[in-house]
C-alpha positions as CSV (number, residue, x, y, z in Angstrom):
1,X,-37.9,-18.3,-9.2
2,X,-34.5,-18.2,-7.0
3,X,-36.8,-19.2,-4.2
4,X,-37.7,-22.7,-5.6
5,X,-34.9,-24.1,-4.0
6,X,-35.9,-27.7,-3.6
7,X,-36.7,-27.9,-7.8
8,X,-35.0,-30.4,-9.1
9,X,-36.4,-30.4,-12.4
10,X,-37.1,-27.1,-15.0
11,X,-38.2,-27.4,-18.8
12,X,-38.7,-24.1,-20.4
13,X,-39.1,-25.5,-24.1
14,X,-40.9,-22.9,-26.6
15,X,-40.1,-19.6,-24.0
16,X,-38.3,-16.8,-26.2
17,X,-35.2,-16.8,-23.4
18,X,-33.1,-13.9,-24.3
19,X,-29.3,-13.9,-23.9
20,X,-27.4,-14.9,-21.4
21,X,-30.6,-16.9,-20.3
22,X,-31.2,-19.2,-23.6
23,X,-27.7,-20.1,-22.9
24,X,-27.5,-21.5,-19.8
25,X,-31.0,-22.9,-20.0
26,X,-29.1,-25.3,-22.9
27,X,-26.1,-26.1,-20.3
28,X,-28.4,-26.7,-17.3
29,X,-31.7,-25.8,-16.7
30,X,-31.6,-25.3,-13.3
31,X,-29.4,-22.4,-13.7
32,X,-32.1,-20.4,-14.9
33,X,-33.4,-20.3,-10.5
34,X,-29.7,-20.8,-9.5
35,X,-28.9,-17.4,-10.8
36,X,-32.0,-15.9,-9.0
37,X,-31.6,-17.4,-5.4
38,X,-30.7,-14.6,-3.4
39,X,-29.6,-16.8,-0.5
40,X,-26.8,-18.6,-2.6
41,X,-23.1,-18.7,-1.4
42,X,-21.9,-20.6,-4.3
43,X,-22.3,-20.4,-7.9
44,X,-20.7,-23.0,-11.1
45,X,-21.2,-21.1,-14.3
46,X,-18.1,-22.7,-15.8
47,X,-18.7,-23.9,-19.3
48,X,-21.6,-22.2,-19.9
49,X,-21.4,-20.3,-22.7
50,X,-21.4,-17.0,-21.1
51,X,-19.3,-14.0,-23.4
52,X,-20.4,-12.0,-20.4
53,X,-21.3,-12.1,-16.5
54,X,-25.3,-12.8,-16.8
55,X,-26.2,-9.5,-14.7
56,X,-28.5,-11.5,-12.1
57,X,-25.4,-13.2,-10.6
58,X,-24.0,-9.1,-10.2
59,X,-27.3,-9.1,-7.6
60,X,-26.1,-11.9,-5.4
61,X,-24.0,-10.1,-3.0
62,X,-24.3,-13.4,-0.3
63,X,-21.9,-15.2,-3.0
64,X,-18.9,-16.5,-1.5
65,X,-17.7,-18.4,-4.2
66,X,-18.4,-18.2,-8.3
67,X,-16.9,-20.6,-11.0
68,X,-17.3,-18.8,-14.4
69,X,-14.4,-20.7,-15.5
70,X,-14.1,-22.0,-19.5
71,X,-16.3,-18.9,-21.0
72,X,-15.9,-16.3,-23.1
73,X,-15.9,-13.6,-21.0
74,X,-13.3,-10.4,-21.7
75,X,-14.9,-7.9,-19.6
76,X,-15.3,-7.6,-16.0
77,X,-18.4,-5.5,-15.1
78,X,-18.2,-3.0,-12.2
79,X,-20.3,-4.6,-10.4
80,X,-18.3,-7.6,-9.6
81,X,-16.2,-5.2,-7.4
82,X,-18.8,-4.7,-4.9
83,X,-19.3,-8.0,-4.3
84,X,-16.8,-8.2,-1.7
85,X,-18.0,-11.5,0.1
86,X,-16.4,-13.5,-2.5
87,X,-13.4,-15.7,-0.9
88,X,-13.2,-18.1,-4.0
89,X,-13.4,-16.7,-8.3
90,X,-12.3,-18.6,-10.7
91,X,-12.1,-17.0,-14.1
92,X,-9.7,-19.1,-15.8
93,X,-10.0,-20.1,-19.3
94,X,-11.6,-16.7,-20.1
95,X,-10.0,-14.3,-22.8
96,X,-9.7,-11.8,-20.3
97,X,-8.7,-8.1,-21.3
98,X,-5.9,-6.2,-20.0
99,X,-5.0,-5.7,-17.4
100,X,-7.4,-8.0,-15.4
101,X,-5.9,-11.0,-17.5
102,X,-2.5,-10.0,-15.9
103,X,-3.2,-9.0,-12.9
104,X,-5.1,-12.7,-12.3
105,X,-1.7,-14.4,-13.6
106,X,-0.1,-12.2,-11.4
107,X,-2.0,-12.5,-8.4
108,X,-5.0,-14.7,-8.6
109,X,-8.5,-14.1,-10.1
110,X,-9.7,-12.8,-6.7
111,X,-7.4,-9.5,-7.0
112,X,-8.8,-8.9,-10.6
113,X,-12.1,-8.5,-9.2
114,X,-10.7,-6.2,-6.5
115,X,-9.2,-3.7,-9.0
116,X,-13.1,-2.5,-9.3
117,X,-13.7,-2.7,-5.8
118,X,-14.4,1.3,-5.5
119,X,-13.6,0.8,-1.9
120,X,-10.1,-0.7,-2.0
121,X,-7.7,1.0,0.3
122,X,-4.7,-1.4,-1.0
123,X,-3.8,-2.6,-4.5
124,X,-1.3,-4.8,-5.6
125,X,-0.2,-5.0,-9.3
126,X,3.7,-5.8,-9.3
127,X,4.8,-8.4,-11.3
128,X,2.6,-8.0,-14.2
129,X,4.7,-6.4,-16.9
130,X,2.7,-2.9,-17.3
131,X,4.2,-0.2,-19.3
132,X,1.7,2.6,-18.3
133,X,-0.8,2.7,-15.3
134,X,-4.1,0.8,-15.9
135,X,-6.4,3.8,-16.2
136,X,-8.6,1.4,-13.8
137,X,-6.9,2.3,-11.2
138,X,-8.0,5.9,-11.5
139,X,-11.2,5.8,-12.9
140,X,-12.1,3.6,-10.2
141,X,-10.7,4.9,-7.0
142,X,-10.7,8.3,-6.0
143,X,-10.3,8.8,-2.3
144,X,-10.5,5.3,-0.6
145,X,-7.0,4.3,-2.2
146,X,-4.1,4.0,0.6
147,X,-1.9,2.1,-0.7
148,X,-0.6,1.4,-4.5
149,X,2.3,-1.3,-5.3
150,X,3.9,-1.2,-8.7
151,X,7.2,-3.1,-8.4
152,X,8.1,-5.5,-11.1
153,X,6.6,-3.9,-14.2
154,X,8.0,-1.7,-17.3
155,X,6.6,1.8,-16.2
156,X,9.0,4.8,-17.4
157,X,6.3,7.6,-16.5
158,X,2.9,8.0,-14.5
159,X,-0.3,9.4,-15.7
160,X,-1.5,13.1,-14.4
161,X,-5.1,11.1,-13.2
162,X,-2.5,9.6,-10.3
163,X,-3.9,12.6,-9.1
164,X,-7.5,11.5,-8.5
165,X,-5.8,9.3,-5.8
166,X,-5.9,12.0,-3.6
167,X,-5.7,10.1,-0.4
168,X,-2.6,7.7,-1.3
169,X,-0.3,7.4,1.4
170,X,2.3,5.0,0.1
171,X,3.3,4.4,-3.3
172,X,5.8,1.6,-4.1
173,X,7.6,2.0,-7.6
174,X,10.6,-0.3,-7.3
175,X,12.2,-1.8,-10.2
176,X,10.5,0.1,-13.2
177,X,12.1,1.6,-16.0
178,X,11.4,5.1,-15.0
179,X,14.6,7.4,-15.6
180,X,13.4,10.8,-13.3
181,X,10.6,10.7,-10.8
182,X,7.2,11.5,-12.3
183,X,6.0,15.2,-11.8
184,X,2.6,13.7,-10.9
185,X,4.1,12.1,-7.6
186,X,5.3,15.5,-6.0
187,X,1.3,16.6,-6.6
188,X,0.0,13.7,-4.2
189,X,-0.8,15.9,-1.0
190,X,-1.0,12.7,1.5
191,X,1.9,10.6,0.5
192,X,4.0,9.8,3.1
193,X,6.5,6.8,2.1
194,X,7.9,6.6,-1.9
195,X,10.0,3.8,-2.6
196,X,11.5,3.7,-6.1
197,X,14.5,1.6,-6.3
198,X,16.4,0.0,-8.5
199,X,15.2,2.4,-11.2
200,X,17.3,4.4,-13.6
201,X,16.4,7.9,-12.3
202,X,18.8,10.3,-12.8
203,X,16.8,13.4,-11.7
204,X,14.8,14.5,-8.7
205,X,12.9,17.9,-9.2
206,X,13.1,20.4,-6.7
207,X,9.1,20.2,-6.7
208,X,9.7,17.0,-4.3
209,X,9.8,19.7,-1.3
210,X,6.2,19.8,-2.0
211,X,5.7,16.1,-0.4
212,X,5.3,18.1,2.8
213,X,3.9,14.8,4.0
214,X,6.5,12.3,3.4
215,X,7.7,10.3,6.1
216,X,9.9,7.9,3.8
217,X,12.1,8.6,0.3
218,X,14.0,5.2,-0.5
219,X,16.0,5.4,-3.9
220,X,18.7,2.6,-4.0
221,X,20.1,1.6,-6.8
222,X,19.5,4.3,-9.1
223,X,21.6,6.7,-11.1
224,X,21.4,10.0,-8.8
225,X,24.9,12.2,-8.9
226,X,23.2,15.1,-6.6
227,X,19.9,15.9,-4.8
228,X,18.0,19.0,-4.8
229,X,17.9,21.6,-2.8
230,X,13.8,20.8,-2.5
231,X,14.9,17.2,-0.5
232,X,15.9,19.5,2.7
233,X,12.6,21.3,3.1
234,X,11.3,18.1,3.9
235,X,11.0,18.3,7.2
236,X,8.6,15.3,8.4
237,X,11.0,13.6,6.5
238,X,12.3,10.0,8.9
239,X,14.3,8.0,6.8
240,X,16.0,9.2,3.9
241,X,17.6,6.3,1.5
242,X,19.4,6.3,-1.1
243,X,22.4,3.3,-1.5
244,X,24.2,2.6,-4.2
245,X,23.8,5.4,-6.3
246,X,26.6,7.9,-7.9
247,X,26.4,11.0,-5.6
248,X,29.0,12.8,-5.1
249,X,27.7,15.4,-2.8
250,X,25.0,16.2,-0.3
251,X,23.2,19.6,0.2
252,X,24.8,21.9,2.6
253,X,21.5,22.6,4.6
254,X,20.8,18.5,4.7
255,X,20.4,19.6,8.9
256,X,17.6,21.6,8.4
257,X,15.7,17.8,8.0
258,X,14.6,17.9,11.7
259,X,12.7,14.9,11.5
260,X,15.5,12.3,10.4
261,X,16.0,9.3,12.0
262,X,17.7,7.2,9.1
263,X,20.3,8.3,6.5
264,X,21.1,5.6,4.2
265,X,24.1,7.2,1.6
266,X,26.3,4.2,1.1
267,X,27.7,3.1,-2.2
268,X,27.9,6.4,-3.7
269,X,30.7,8.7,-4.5
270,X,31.0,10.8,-1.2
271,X,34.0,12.3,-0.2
272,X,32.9,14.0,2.6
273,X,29.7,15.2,4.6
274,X,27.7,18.2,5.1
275,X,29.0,19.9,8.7
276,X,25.0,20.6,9.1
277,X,24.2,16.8,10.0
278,X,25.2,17.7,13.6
279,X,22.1,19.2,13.8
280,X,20.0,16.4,13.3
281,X,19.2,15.7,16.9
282,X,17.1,13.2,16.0
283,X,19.2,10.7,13.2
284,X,20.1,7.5,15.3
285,X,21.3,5.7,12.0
286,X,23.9,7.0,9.8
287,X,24.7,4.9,6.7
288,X,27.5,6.1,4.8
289,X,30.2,3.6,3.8
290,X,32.3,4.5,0.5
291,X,32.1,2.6,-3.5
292,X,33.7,-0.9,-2.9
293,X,37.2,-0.9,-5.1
294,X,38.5,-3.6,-6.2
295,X,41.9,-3.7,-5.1
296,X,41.2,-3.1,-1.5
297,X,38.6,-3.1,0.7
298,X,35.4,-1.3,1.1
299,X,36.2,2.7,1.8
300,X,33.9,3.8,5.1
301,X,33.5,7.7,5.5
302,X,34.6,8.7,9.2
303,X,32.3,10.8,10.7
304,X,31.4,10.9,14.4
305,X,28.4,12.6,15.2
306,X,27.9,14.2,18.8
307,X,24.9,11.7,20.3
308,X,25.3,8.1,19.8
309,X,23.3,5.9,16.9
């Protein structure tokens, strides 16, 4: 039936149609071959009456654009994922479930679809006011993953099945409730930048020597008073950040970070710095002005290291 492309009329009166066919047959007859034509690009099911996506339109991997606007629909089948032609989706007015009706406010109906894309290297979700992972994201995505933004939502932990993500190579956790950094992270064998500022984390285990990977730690703005000795066995480790925090100290064997180009300790409660730093023979930038005070100016630690930054 898709094929009859030039019909231009269809009466069906007296067939026993079964869901979700009697229903669009009573919004437009000419649905019933429009959701068969596997040559379509675009699609208009809006209005139609649809509590879920009609399982012939899931076949039409040519679409580049589908209206199912004004339905019913709370679920979004699998399916839709691998339809990954689609430039335009419109699934507004629909009683979406979480967290596919967030993640549309959030970032357009396209990126809902995308969250079941089993093929996604990237996914965006910040900004949508999660308190716990979307188990979604791991039941979805095993090893294509890369890349995971969470910024801008209400997370205080993460879920051991972060560990199904086994290729993730960045993971972006900034401004989130968490208060110590989630075990689970220090399991993720690939991850090579963490960013998780503006936090409340008070704590880094000394497991996080076990990111042998990581290229990147950013932590401003949290609540750290020391780091552990675990932070200096990271030796791929580049930049190292961690502003406006309440340190007070830095480990004594922070030189034996080979790889360190950046170190970023301003705003924290330093009084002086580890002798080992002149052996980074790699660190070209060295942050490390004092807590601002407010009857004078801004306190800068004097240090002069033996190569220039």
């Amino acid at each position: 039936m898709g094929a009859l492309t030039a019909l231009r009329d269809l009466s069906a009166e007296g067939c026993p149609l079964t869901p979700p066919l009697d229903g669009l047959y009573r919004h437009d007859p000419l649905l019933l071959a429009a959701i068969h034509d596997l040559s379509a690009t675009a699609l208009d099911l809006s209005e139609a009456g649809l509590d879920a996506v009609p399982p012939q339109v899931l076949r039409l991997t040519g679409l580049t654009s589908l209206n199912l606007s004004k339905n019913q629909i709370k679920e979004l089948p699998p399916q839709l994922g691998a339809m990954t032609r689609l430039t335009s989706l419109i699934l507004r007015g629909n009683p979406l479930r979480q967290p596919f009706g967030r993640l549309a406010d959030a970032h357009g109906d396209l990126a809902a679809a995308r969250l079941l894309d089993p093929y996604s290297e990237r996914i965006d979700m910040s900004e949508c006011g999660f308190d716990r992972l979307p188990a979604e994201v791991t039941m979805l995505m095993r090893g294509s993953l890369r890349e995971l933004v969470l910024t801008n939502n209400k997370l205080n932990d993460l879920p051991q099945e972060l560990l199904h993500l086994r290729g993730l190579t960045m993971l972006v956790l900034d401004h989130n409730f968490l208060r110590c950094l989630p075990s689970v992270v220090c399991k993720l064998p690939c991850l090579a930048v963490l960013t998780a500022s503006n936090n409340s984390i008070s704590y880094l285990p000394d497991a996080v020597a076990a990111c042998s990977a990581l290229r990147a730690l950013v932590l401003h703005s949290n609540c750290l008073m020391q780091l552990p000795e675990g932070v200096t066995r990271l030796t791929e480790l580049r930049a190292l950040a961690l502003s406006s925090n309440r340190l007070w100290q830095l480990p004594t064997a922070l030189g034996a970070m080979v790889s360190l180009r950046l170190l970023d300790v301003s705003h924290n409660m330093l009084t002086k710095l580890p002798s080992s730093l002149g052996d980074l023979e790699q660190l070209r930038s060295l942050k490390a002005r004092g807590p601002a005070h407010p009857a004078g100016p801004t306190k800068t630690l004097l240090w002069k290291p033996a190569w220039q930054i």
